[in-house]
C-alpha positions in Angstrom: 0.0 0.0 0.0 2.8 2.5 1.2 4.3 1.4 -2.5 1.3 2.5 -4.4 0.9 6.0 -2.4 4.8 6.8 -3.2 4.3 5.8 -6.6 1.3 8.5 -7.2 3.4 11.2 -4.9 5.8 10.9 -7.6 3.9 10.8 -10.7 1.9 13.6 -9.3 5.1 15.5 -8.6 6.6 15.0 -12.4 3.5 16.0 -13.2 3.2 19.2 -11.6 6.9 19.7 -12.6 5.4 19.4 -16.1 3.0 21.8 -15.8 5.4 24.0 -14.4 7.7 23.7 -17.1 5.6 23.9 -19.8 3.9 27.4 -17.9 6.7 29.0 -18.2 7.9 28.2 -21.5 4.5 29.0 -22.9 5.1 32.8 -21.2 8.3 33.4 -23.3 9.6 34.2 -20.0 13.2 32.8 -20.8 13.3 34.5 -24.4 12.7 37.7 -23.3 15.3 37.4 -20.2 17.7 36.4 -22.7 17.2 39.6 -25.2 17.1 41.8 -21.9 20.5 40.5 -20.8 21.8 41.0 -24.4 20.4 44.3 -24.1 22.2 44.8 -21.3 25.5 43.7 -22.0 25.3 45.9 -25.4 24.8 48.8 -23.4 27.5 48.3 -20.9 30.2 47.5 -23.9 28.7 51.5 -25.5 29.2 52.5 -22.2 32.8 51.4 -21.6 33.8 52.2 -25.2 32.2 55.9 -24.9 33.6 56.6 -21.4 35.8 59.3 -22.1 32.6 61.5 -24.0 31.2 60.5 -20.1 34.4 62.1 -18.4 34.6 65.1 -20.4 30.5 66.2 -19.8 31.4 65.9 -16.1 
């Protein structure tokens, strides 16, 4: 009996795991964190190659 309930605990859990997974990929959640950090590092390379324009408007 103890078998049976452990056996459903886990099939429950992969599928809630699933669910999960297939929640988040169906937000476009990752894409959209993945053009925001190349955003990010694009701006941070203009920044560091355009830091003397920076220094001389201070």
């Amino acid at each position: 009996m103890e078998l049976i309930f452990a056996g459903l605990w886990l099939l429950s859990l992969f599928v809630f795991v699933l669910v999960i997974r297939n929640a988040i990929d169906g937000s476009k959640t990752s894409r959209k964190l993945d053009l925001l950090v190349q955003e990010i590092r694009l701006l941070r390379k203009e920044i560091k190659d355009n830091k003397h324009i920076i220094d001389k408007k201070v």
